[in-house]
Each structure stands twice: as C-alpha cells, then as structure tokens.
N, CA, C and O of each residue as an XYZ file, in Angstrom:
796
protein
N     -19.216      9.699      3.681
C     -19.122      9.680      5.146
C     -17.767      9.083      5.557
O     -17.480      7.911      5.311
N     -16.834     10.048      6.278
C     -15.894      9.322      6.606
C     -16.024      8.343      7.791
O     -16.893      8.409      8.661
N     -14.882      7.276      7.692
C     -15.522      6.007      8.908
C     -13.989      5.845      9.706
O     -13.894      5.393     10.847
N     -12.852      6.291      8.902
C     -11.772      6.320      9.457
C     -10.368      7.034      9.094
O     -10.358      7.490      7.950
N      -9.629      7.152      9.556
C      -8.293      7.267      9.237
C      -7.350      6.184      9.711
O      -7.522      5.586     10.773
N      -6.073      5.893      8.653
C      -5.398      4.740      8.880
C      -4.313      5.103      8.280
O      -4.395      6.002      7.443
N      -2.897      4.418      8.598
C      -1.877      4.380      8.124
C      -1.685      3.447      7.435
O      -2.109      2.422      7.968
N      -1.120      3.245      6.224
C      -0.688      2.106      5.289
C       0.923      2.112      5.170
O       1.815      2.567      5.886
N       0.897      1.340      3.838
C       2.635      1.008      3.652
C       2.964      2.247      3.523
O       2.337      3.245      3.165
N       4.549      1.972      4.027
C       5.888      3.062      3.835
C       5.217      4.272      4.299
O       5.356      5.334      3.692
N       4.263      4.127      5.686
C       3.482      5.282      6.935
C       2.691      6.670      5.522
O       2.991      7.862      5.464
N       1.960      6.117      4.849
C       0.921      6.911      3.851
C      -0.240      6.623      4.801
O      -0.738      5.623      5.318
N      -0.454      7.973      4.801
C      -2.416      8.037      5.142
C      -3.243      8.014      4.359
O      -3.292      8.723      3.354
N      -3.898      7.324      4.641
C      -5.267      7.078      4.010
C      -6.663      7.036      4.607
O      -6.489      6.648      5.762
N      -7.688      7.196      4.448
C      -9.114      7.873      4.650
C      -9.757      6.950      4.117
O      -9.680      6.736      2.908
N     -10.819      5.945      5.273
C     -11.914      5.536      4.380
C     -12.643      6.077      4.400
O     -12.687      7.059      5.142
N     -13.741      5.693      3.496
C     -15.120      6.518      3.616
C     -16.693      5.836      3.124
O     -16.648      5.845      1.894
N     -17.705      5.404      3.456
C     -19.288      5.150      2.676
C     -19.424      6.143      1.903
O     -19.281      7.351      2.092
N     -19.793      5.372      0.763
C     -20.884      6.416     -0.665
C     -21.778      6.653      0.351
O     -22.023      6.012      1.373
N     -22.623      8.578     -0.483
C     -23.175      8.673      0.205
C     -23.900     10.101     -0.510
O     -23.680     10.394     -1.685
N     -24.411     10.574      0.006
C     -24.811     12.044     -1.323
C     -24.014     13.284     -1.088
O     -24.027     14.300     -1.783
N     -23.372     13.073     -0.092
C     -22.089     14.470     -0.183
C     -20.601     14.032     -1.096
O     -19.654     14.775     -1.356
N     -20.749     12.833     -1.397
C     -19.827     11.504     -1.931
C     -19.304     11.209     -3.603
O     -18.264     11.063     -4.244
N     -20.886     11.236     -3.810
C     -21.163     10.458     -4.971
C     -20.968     11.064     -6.247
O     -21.552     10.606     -7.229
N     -20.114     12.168     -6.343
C     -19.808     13.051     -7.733
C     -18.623     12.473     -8.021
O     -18.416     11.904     -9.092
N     -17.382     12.627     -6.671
C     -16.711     11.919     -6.638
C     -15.987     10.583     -6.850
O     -14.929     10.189     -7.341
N     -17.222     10.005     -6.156
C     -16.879      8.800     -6.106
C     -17.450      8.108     -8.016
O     -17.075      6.990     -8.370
N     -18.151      8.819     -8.769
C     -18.417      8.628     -9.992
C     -17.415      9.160    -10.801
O     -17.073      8.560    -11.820
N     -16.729     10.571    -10.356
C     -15.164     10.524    -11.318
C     -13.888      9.601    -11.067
O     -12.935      9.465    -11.835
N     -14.074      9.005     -9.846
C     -13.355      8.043     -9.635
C     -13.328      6.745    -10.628
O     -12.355      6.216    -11.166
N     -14.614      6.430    -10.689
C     -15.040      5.192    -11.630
C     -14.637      5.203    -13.161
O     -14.232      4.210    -13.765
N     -14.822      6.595    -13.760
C     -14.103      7.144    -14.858
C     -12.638      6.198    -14.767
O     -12.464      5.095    -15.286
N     -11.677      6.973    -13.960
C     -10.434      6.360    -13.466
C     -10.351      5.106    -13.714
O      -9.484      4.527    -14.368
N     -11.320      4.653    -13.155
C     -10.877      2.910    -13.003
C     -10.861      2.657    -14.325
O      -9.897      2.109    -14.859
N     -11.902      3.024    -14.958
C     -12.428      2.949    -16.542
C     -10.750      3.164    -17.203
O     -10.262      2.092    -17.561
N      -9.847      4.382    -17.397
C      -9.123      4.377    -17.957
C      -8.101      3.789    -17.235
O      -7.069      3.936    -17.889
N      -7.854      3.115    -16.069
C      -6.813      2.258    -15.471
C      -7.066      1.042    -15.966
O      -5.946      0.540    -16.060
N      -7.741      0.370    -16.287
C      -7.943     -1.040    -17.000
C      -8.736     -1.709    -16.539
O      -8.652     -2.925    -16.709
N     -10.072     -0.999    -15.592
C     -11.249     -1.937    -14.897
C     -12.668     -1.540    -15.592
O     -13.498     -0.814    -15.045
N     -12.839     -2.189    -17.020
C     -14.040     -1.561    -17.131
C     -15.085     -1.965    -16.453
O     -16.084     -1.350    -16.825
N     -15.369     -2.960    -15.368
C     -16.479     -3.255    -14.348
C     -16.686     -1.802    -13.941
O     -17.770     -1.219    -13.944
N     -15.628     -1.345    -13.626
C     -15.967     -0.210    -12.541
C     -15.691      0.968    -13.294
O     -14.901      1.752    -12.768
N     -16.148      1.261    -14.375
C     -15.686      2.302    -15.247
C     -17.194      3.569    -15.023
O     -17.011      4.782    -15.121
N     -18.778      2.862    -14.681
C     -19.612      3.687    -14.080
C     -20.209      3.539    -13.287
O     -19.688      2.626    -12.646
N     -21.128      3.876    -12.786
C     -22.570      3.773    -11.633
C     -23.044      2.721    -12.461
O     -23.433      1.730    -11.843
N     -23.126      2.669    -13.973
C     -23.676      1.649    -14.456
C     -23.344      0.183    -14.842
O     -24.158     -0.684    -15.159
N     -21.678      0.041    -14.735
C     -21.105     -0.717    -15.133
C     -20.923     -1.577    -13.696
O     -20.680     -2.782    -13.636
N     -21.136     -0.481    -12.321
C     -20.991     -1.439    -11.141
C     -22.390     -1.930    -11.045
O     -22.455     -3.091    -10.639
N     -23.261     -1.495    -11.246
C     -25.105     -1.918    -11.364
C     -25.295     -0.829    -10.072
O     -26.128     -1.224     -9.256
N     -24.813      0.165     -9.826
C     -25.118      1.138     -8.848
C     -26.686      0.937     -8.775
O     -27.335      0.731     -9.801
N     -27.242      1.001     -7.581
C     -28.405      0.964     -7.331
C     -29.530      0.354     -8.127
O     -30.540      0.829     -8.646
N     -28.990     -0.926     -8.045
C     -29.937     -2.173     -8.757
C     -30.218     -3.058     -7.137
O     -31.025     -3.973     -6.976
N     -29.673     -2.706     -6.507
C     -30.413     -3.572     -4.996
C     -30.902     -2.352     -4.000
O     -31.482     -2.681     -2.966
N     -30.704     -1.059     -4.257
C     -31.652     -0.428     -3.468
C     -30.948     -0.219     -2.199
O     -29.741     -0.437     -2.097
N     -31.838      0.294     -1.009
C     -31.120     -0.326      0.194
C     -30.296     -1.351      0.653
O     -29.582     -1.431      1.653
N     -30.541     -2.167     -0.318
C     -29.803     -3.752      0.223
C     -28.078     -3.277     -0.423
O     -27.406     -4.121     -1.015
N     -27.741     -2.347     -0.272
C     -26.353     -2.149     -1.375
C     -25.509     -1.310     -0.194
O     -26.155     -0.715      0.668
N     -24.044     -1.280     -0.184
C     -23.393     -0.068      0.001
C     -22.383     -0.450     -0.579
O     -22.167     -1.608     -0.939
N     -21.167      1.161     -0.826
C     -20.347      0.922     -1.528
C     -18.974      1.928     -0.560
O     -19.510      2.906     -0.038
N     -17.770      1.879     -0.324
C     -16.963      2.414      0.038
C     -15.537      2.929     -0.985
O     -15.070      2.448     -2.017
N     -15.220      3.890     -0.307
C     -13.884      4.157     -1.014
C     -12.847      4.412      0.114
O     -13.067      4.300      1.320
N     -11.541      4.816     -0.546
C     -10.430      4.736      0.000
C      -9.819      5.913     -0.394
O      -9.611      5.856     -1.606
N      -9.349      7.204      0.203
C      -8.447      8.164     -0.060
C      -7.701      8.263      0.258
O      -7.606      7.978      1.452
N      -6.466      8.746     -0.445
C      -5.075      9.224     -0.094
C      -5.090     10.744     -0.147
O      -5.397     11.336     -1.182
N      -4.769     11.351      0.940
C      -5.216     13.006      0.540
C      -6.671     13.522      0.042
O      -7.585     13.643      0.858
N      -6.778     13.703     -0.791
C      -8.059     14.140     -1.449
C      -8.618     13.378     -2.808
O      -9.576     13.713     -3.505
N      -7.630     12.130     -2.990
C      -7.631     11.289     -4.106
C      -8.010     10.095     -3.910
O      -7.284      9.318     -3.290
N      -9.184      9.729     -4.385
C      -9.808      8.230     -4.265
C      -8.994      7.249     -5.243
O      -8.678      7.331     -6.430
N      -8.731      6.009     -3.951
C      -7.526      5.378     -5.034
C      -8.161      3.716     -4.851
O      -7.669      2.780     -5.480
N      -8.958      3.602     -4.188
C      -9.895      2.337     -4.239
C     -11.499      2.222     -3.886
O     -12.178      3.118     -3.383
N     -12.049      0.601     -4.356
C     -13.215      1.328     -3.840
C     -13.993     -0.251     -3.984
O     -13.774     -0.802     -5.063
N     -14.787     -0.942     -3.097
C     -15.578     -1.778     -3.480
C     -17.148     -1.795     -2.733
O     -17.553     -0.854     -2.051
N     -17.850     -2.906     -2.967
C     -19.038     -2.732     -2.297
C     -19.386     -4.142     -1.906
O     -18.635     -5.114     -1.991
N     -21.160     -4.117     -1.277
C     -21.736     -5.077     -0.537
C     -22.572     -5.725     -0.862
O     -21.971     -5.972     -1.907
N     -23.935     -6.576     -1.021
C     -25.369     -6.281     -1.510
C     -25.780     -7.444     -1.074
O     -24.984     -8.382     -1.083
N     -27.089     -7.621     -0.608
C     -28.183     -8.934     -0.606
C     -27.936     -9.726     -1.853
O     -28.099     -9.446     -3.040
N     -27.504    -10.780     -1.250
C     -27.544    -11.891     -2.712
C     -28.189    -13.084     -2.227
O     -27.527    -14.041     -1.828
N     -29.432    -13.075     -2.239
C     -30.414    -14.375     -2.020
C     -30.380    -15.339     -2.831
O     -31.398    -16.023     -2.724
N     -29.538    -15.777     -3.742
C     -28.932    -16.345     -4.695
C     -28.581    -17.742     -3.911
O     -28.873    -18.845     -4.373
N     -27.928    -17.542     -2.683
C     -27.191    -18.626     -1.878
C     -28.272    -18.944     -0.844
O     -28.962    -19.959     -0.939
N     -28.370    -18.297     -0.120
C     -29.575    -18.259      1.100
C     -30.405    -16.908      1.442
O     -29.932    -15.789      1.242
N     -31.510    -17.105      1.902
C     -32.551    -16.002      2.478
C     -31.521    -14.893      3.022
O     -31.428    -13.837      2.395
N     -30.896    -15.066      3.950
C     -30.222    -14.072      4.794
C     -28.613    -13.853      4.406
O     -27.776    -13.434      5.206
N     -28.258    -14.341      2.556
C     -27.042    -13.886      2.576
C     -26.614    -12.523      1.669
O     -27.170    -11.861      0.793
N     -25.273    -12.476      2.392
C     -24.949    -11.186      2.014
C     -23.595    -11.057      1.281
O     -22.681    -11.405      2.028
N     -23.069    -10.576     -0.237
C     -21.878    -10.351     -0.663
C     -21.188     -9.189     -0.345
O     -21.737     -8.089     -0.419
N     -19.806     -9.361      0.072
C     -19.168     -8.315      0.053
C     -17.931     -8.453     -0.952
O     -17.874     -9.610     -1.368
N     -17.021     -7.716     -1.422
C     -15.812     -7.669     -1.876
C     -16.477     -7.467     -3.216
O     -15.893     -7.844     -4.232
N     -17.936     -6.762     -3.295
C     -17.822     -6.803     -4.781
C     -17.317     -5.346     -5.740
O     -17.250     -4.132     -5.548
N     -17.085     -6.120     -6.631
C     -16.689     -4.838     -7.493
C     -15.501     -4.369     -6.982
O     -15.498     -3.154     -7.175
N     -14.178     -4.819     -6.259
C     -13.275     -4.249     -5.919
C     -12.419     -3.774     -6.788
O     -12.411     -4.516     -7.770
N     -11.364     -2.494     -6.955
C     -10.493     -2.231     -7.484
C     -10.188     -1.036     -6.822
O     -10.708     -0.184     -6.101
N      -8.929     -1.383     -7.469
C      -7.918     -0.711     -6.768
C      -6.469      0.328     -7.739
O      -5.681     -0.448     -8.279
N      -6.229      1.357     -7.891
C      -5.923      2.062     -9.235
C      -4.520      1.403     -8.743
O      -4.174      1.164     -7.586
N      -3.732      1.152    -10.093
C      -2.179      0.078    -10.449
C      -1.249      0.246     -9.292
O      -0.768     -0.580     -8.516
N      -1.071      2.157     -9.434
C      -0.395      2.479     -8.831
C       0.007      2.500     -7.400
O       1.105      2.806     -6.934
N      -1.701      1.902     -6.424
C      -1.800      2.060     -5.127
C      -1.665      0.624     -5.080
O      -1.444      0.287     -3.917
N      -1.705     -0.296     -5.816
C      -2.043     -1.658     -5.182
C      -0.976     -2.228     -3.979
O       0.141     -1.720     -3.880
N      -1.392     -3.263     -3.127
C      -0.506     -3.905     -1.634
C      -0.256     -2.718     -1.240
O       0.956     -2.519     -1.167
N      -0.877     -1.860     -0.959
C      -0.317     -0.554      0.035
C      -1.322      0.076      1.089
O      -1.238      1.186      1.616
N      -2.288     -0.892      1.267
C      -3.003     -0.782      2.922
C      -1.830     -1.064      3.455
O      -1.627      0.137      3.632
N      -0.928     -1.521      3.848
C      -0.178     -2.335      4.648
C       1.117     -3.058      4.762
O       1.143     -3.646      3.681
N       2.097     -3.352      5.326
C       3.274     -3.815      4.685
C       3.572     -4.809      5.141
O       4.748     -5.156      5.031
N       2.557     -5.721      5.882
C       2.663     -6.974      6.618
C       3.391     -7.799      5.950
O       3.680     -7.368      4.834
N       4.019     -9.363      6.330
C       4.180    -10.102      5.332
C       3.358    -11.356      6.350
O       3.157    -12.474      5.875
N       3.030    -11.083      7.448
C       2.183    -12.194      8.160
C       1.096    -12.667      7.046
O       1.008    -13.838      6.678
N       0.467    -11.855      6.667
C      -0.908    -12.257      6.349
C      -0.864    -10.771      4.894
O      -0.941     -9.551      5.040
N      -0.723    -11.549      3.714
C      -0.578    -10.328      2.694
C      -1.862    -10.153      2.120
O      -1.744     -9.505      1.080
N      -3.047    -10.461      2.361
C      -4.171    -10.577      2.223
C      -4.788     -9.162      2.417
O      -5.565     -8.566      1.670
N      -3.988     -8.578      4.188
C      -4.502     -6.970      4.797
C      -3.692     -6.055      4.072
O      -3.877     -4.852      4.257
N      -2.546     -6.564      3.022
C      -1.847     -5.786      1.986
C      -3.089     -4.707      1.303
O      -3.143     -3.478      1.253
N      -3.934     -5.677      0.869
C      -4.811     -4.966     -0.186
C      -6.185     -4.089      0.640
O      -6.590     -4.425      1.752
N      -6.615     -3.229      0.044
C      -7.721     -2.618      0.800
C      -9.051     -2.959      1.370
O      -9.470     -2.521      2.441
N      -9.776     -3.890      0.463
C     -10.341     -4.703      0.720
C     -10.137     -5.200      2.050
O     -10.807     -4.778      2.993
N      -9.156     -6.165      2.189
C      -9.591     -6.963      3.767
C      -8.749     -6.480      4.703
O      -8.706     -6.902      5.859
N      -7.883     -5.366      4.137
C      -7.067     -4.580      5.329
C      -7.967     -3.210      6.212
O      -7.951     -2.827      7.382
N      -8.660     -2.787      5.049
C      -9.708     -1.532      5.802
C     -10.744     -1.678      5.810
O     -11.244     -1.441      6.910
N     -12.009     -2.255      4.397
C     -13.325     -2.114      4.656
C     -13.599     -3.387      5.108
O     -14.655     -3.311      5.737
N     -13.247     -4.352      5.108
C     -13.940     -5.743      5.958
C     -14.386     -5.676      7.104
O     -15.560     -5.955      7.348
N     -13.738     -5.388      7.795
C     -14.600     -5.182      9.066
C     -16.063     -4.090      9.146
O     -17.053     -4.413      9.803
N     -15.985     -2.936      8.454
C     -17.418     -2.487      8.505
C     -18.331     -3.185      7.148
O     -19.535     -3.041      7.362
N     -18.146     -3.652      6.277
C     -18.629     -4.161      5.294
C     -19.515     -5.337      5.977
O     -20.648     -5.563      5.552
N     -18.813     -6.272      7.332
C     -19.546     -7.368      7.473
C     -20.335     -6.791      8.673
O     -21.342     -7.361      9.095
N     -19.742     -5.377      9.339
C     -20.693     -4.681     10.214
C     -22.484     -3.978      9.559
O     -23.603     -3.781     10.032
N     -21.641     -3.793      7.990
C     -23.051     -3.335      7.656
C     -24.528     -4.578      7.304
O     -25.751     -4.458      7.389
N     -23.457     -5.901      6.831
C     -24.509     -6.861      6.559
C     -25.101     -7.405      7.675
O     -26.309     -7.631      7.743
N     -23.937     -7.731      8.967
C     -24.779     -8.053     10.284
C     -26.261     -7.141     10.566
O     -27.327     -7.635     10.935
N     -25.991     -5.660     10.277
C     -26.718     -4.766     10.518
C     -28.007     -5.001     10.023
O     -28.947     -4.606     10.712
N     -28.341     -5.842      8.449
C     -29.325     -6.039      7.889
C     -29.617     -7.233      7.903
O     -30.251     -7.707      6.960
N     -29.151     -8.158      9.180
C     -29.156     -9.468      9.328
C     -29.347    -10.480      8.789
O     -30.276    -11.287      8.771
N     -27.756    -10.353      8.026
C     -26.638    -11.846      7.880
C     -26.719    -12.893      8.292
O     -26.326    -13.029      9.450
N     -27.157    -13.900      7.702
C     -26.716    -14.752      8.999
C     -25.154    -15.735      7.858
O     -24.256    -16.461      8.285
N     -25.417    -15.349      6.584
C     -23.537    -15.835      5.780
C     -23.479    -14.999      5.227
O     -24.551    -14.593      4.780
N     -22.532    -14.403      4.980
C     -21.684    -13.508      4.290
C     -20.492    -14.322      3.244
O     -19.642    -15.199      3.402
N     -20.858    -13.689      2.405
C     -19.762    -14.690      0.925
C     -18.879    -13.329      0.195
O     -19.028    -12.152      0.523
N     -17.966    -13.832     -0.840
C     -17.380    -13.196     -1.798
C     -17.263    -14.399     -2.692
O     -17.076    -15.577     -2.390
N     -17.419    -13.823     -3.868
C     -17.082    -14.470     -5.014
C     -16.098    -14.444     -5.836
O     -15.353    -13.476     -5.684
N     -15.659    -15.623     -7.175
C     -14.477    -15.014     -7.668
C     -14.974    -16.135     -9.633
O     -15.378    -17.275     -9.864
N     -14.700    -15.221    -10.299
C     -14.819    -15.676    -11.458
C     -14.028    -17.119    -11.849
O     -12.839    -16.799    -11.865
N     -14.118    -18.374    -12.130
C     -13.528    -19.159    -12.271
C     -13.462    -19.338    -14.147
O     -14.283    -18.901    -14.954
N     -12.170    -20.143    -14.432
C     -11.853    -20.656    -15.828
C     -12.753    -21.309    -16.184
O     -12.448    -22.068    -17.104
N     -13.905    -21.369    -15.816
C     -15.040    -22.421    -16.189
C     -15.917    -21.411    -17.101
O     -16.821    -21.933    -17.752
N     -15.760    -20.225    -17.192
C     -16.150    -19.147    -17.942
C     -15.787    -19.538    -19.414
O     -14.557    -19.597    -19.409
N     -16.284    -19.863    -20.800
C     -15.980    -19.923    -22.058
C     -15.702    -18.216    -22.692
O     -15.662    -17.958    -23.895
N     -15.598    -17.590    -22.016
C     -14.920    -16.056    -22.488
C     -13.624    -15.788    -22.202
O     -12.850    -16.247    -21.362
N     -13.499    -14.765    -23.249
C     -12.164    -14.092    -22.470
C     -12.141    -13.380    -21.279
O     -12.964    -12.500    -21.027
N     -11.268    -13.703    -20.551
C     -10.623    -12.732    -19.582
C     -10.306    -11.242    -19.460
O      -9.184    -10.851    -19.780
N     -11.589    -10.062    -18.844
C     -11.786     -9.069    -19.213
C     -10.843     -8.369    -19.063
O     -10.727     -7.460    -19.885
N      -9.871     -8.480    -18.059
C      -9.029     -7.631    -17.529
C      -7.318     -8.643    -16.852
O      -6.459     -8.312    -16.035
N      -7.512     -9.968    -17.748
C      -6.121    -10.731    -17.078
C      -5.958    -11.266    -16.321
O      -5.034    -12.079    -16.328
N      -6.851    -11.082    -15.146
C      -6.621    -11.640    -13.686
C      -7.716    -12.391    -12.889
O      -7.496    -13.045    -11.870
N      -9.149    -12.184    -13.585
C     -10.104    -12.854    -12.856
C      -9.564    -14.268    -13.187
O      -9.593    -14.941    -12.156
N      -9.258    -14.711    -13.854
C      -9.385    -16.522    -13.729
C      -8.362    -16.533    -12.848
O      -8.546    -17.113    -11.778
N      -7.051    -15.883    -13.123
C      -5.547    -16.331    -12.211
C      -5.869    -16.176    -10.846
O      -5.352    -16.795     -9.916
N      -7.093    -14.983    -10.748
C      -7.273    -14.953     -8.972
C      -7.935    -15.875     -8.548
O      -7.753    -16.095     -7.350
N      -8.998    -16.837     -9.306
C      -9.461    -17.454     -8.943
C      -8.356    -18.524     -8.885
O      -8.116    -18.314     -7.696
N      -7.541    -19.445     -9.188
C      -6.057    -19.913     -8.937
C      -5.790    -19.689     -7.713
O      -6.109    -20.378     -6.744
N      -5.233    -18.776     -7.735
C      -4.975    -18.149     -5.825
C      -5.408    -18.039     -5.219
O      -4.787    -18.046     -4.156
N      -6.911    -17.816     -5.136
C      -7.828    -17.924     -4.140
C      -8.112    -19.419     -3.543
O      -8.020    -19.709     -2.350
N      -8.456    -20.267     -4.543
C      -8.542    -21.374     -4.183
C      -7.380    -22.118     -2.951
O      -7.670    -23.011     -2.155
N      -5.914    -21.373     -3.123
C      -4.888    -21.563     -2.368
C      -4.777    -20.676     -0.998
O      -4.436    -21.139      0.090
N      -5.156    -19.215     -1.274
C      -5.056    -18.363      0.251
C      -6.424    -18.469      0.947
O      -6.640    -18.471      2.159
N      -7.413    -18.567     -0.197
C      -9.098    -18.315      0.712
C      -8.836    -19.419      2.446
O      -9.120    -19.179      3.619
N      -8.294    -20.396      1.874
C      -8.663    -21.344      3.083
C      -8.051    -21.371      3.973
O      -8.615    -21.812      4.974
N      -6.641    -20.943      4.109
C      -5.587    -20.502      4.844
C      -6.281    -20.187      6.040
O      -7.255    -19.449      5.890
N      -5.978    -20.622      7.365
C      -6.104    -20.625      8.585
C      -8.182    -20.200      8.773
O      -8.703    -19.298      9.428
N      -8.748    -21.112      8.037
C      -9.596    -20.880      7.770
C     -10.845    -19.733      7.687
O     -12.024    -19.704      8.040
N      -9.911    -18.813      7.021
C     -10.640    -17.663      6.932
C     -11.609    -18.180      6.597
O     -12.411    -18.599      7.431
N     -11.859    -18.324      4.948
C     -13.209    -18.625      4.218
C     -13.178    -19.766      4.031
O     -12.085    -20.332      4.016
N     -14.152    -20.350      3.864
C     -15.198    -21.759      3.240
C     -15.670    -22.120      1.924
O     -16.530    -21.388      1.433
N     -15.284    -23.071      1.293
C     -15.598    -22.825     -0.177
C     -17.308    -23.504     -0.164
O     -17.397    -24.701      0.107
N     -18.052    -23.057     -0.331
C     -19.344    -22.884     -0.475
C     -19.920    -23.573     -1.842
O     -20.846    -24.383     -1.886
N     -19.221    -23.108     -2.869
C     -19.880    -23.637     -3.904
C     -18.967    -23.567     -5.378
O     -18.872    -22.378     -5.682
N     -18.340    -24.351     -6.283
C     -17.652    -24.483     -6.913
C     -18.210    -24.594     -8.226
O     -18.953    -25.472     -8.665
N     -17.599    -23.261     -8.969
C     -17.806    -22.746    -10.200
C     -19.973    -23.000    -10.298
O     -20.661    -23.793    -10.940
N     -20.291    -22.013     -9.435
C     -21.669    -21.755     -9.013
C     -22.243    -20.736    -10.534
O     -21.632    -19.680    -10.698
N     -23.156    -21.018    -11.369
C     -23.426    -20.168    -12.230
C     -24.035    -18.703    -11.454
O     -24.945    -19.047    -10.699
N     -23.895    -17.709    -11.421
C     -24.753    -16.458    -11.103
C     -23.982    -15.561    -11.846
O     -22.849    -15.417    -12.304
N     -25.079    -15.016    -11.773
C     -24.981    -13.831    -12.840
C     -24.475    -13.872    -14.355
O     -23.925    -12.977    -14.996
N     -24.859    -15.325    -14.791
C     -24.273    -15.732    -15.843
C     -23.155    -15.866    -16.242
O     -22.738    -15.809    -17.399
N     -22.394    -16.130    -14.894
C     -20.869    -16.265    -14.802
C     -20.935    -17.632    -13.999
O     -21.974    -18.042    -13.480
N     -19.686    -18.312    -13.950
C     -19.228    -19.309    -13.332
C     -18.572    -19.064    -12.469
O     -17.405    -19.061    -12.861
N     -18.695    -18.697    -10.785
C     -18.041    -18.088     -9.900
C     -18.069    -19.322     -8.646
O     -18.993    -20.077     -8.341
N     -16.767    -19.207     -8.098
C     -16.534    -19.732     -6.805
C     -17.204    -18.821     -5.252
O     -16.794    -17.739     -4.834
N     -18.038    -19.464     -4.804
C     -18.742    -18.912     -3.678
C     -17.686    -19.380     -2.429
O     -17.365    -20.537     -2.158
N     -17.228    -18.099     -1.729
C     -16.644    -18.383     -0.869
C     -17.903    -17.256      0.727
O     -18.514    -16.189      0.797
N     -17.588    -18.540      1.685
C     -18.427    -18.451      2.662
C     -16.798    -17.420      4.227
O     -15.772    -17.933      4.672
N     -17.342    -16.097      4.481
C     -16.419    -15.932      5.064
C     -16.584    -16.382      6.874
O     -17.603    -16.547      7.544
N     -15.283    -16.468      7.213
C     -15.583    -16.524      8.768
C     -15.165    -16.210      9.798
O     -15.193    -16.757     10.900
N     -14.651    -15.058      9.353
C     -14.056    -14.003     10.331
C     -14.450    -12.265     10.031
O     -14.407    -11.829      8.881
N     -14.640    -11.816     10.629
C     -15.170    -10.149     10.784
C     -13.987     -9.760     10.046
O     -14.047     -9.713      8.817
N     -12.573     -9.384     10.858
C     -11.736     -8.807     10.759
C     -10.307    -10.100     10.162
O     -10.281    -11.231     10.648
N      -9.586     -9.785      9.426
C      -8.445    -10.965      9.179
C      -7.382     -9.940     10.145
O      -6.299    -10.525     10.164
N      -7.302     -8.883     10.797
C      -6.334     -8.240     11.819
C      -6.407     -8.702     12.901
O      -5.381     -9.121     13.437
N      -7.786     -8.774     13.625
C      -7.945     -9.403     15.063
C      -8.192    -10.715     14.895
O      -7.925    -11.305     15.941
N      -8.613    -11.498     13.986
C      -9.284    -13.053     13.485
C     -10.464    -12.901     14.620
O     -10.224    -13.651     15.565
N     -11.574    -12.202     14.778
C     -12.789    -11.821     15.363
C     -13.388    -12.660     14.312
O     -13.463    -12.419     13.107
N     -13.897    -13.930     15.124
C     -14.771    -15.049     14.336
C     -16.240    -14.191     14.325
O     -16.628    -13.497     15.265
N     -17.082    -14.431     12.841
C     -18.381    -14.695     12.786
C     -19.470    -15.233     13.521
O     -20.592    -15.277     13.017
C-alpha cells in the first residue's frame, strides 16, 4: 500500500509503502537482498519473525523507482508495559542507499529512513492500537557474542549520545535482557523528529 511520495538527498524520489498482500513477494525478494548485502536479520520472513505477533505487527518499505531499498517494522512488546509498542525494528537499509532520505545537517537522524519517512506513520499505527509508550531498542556490548554485522554494539555507543539530544527519546531501561539479548530500551517522545510533534 502506498502511503507516500517524497524527495530525498541530491532531489531522488522515493515511495513509501505498508506490507501488504499485493506487497509481499516483493517485499520477500527484497529480504533476499538484505541477506546478500550483509543483514542476515533481514535475510527472510523468517529471520525478521514475520508474523509471530499477528495483527499486533506491521512492516514498511521504501522505493526508489521500482526498487525496494529499505525497510523496517513495528509490534506489541508487552515486555515493558501492557500498552507498549516497538518500532524501528528490524531496520535496514541496502549500503548503497544509506543517509539518503535527506540531506539535512540540522538533525542527521531524518538522514536515514527510518525517522526521516516511516516514523511518523509507524507511531500513527501504534497510537491506532492504543499506545500509550512507544520504544526502540538497540543491542548493547553487554551481549557475550560476536557482533553479527559490526555495528550493533557501535550503534548502541551513538545512540546513547544522539537518542537524548533535544529530548527526543528517554532511556527507559539499560542493557534490559529481551529476547535473550541485552538491549537498551529507549522510550520515544515525539511523533515526527521534522515537526518535533510531541507524544
């Protein structure tokens, strides 16, 4: 389902869109992609846990032309509270497109696709199934594994430094076990980081 059209860096169009069943062939050769770009999280339907929450789930992508070049999702995580909801999960984004929602240098955060295009309907869809917190998470060095892909611990590094920045997000809970990972719970508090439309 498309939800928009938008301009990104150096004036490229791009197309968001909800998974959906006119979608989802697609959006599963896409995951392939990620698979051979260096994300095996997102390498299937199975590797993202596609439809392990049911209704409580959605997932979006991002096109350039006719080419899906990002893609993350949402889901009930009663983990934290009765009424909360994750978004930013499973994000990626193929090498070649990355910082190119946008060419801001205000706020390089709306660089990436994630909080430059789907944030705002992502926290429209959890309001919808009534939210009352909305979180993202981030893998912390408190993990005794390797580092699947290079960057989950370092983002967690940087996050700890941009999450709080003009207080977007809230750190909620520090190196929180779920999902048998050691993840930083960040509490968000703004709809949009373009308009800063508080929660």
């Amino acid at each position: 389902m498309l939800l928009k059209n938008f301009t990104g860096a150096d004036k490229i169009e791009f197309s968001l869109h909800q998974v959906d069943e006119s979608n989802i062939i697609e959006f599963k050769e896409f995951l392939v992609k990620c698979g051979e770009d260096g994300g095996p999280n997102n390498s299937s339907l199975k590797a993202i846990k596609f439809g392990k929450w049911g209704e409580e789930e959605a997932w979006w992508f991002v096109k350039h032309k006719d080419t899906i070049i990002s893609m993350c999702g949402a889901h009930y995580l009663p983990h934290i509270s009765p009424k909360c909801y994750m978004i930013a999960y499973r994000v990626y984004t193929l090498k070649a497109w990355r910082a190119m929602c946008s060419d801001t240098n205000d706020n390089k955060m709306l660089n990436e696709f994630h909080h430059g295009a789907v944030q705002p309907f992502a926290v429209e869809w959890c309001l919808a199934r009534g939210a009352d917190t909305i979180v993202t998470t981030v893998n912390t060095e408190k993990n005794l594994v390797p580092d699947p892909n290079g960057l989950d611990y370092k983002f967690s590094r940087v996050a700890r430094i941009m999450f709080p920045r003009g207080g977007k997000y809230t750190l909620l809970h520090k190196d929180f076990l779920l999902y048998n990972k050691y993840q930083d719970v960040w509490k968000l508090n703004y709809k949009d980081f373009r308009t800063m439309e508080p929660l």
